[in-house]
C-alpha positions as CSV (number, residue, x, y, z in Angstrom):
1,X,105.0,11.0,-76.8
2,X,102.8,12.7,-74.3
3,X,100.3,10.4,-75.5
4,X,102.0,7.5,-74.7
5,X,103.4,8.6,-71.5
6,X,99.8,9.2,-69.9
7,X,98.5,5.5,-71.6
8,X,101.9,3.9,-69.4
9,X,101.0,6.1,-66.4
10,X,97.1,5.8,-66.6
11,X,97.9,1.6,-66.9
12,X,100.1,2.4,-64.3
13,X,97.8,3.9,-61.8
14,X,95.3,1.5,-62.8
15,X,97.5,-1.6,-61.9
16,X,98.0,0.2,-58.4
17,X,94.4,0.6,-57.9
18,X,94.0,-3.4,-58.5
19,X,96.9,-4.5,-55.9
20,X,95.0,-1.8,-53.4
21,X,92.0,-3.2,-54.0
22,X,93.5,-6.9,-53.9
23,X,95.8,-5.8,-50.7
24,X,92.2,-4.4,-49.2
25,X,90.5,-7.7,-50.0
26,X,92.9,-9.1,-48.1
27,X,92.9,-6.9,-45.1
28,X,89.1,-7.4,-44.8
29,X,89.4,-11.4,-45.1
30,X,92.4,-11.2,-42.5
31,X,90.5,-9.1,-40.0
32,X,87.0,-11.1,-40.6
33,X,89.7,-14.2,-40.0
34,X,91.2,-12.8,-37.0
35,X,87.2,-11.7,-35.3
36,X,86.2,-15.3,-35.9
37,X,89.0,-16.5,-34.2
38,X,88.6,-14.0,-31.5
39,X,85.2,-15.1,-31.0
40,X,86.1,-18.8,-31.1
41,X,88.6,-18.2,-28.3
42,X,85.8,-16.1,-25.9
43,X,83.9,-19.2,-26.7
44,X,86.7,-21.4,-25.9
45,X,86.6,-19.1,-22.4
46,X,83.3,-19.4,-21.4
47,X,82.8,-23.2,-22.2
48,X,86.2,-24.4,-20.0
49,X,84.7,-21.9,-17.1
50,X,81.1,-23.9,-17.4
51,X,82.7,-26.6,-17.3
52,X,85.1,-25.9,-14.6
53,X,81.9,-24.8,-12.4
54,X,80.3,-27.8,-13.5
55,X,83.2,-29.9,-12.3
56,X,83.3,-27.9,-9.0
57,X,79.4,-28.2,-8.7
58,X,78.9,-32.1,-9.6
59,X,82.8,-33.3,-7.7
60,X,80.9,-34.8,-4.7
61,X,78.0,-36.8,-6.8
62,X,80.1,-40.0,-7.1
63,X,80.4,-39.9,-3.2
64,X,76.3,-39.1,-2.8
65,X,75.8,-41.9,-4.9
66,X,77.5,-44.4,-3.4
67,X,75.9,-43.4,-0.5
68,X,72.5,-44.2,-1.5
69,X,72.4,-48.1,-0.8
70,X,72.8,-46.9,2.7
71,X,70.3,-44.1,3.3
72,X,68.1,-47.0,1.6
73,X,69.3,-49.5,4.7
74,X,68.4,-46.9,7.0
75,X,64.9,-46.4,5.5
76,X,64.5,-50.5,5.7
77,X,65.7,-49.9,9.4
78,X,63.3,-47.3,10.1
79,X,60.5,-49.0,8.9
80,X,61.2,-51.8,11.4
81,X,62.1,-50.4,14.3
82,X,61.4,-47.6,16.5
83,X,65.0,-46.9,17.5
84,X,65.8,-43.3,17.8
85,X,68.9,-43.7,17.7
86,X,68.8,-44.8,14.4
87,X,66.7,-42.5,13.6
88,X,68.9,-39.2,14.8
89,X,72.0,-40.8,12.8
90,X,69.8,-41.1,9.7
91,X,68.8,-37.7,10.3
92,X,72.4,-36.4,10.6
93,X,73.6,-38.4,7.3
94,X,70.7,-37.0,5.6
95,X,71.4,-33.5,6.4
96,X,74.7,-33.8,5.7
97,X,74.1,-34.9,2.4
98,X,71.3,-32.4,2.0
99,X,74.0,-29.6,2.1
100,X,75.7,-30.6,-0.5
101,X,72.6,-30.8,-2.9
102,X,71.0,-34.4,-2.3
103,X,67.2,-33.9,-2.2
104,X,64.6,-36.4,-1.9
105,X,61.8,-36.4,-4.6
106,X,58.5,-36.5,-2.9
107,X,56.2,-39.6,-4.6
108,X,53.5,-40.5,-1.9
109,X,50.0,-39.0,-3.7
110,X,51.9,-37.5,-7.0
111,X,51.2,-37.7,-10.3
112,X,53.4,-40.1,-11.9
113,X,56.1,-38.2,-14.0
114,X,58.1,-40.7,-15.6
115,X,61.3,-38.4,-15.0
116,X,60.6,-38.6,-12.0
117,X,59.3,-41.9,-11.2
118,X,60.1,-45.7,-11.9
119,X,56.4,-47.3,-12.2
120,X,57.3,-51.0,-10.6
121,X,53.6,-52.2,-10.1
122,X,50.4,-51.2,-10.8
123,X,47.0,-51.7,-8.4
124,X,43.4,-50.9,-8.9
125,X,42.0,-47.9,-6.9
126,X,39.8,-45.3,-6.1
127,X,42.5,-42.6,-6.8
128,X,43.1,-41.0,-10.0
129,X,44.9,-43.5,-12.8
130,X,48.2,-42.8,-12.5
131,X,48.4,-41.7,-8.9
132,X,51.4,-42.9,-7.2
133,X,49.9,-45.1,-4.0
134,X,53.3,-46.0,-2.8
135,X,56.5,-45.8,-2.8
136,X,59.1,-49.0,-3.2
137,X,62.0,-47.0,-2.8
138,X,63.2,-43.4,-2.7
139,X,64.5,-41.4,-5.8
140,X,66.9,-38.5,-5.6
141,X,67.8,-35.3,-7.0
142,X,71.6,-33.9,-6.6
143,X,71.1,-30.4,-7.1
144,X,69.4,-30.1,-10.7
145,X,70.0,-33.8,-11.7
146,X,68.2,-37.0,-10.9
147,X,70.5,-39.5,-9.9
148,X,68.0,-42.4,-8.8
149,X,64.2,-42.3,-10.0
150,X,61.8,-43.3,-7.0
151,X,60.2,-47.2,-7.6
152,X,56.8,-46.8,-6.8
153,X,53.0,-48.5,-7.0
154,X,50.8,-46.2,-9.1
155,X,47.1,-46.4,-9.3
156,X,44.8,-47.6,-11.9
157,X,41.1,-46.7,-12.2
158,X,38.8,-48.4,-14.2
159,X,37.0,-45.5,-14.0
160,X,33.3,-46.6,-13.8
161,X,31.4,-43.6,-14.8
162,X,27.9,-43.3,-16.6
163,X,29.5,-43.4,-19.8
164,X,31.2,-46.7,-19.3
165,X,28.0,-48.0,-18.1
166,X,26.4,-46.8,-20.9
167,X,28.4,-48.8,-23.5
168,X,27.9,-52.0,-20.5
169,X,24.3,-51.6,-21.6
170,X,23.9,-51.4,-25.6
């Protein structure tokens, strides 16, 4: 009988030690669970506050870009006319707008970056190739973004060195 009674109590103990295992299985899957849903929530956190300061950051573009037509009607204006007065008011729009982030991406003499840059036309000259030689109309940057590439004229030199005379000659 003793036999018997520790085979029923050894099976017993041994079934208990499977649902503790089992129950621990599923304590460690639960709790994995719950940290990946944790982290999917801090996640969650920090992507609406990007976005919120992204939002908060960008809210006045649509305004800076309608804008830009008219800065462009000033530069037009500038160009043909001396008027200070025009100049002073496109002075005051412009730093205005240059508060809230608008920049204007210098061209005149750059290397062409096509990032930067809008190639238009194209005209021989004694610069480097690629050498912007003027600009059509001005690009912008609001803040970290380009929100109008500048239209410009680059150079192209045929570049007549020795060894381009040298293949002239065979």
């Amino acid at each position: 009988m003793t036999k018997k009674k520790s085979e029923k109590k050894e099976k017993k103990k041994q079934k208990i030690s499977k649902q503790l295992e089992k129950k621990q299985q599923e304590l460690e899957e639960t709790t994995d669970l719950l940290k990946r849903v944790q982290a999917d929530f801090e996640n969650y956190q920090k992507r609406v506050e990007k976005e919120k300061e992204q939002f908060t950051q960008y809210a006045s573009l649509g305004l800076v870009k309608e804008l830009l037509p008219i800065l462009d009607s000033f530069d037009l204006a500038l160009k043909n006319s001396d008027n200070e007065d025009i100049n002073a008011l496109y002075d005051q729009i412009f730093q205005i707008l240059s508060s809230k982030g608008l920049k204007k991406i210098d061209s005149l003499n750059e290397k062409f970056d096509p990032y930067l840059h809008e190639a238009v036309m194209q005209e021989r000259s004694e610069k480097p190739n690629n050498t912007i030689i003027e600009e059509m109309q001005a690009g912008y940057k609001f803040k970290d973004r380009i929100i109008r590439p500048s239209k410009v004229k680059i150079s192209k030199n045929d570049g007549n060195t020795k060894d381009n005379k040298k293949d002239d000659n065979s």
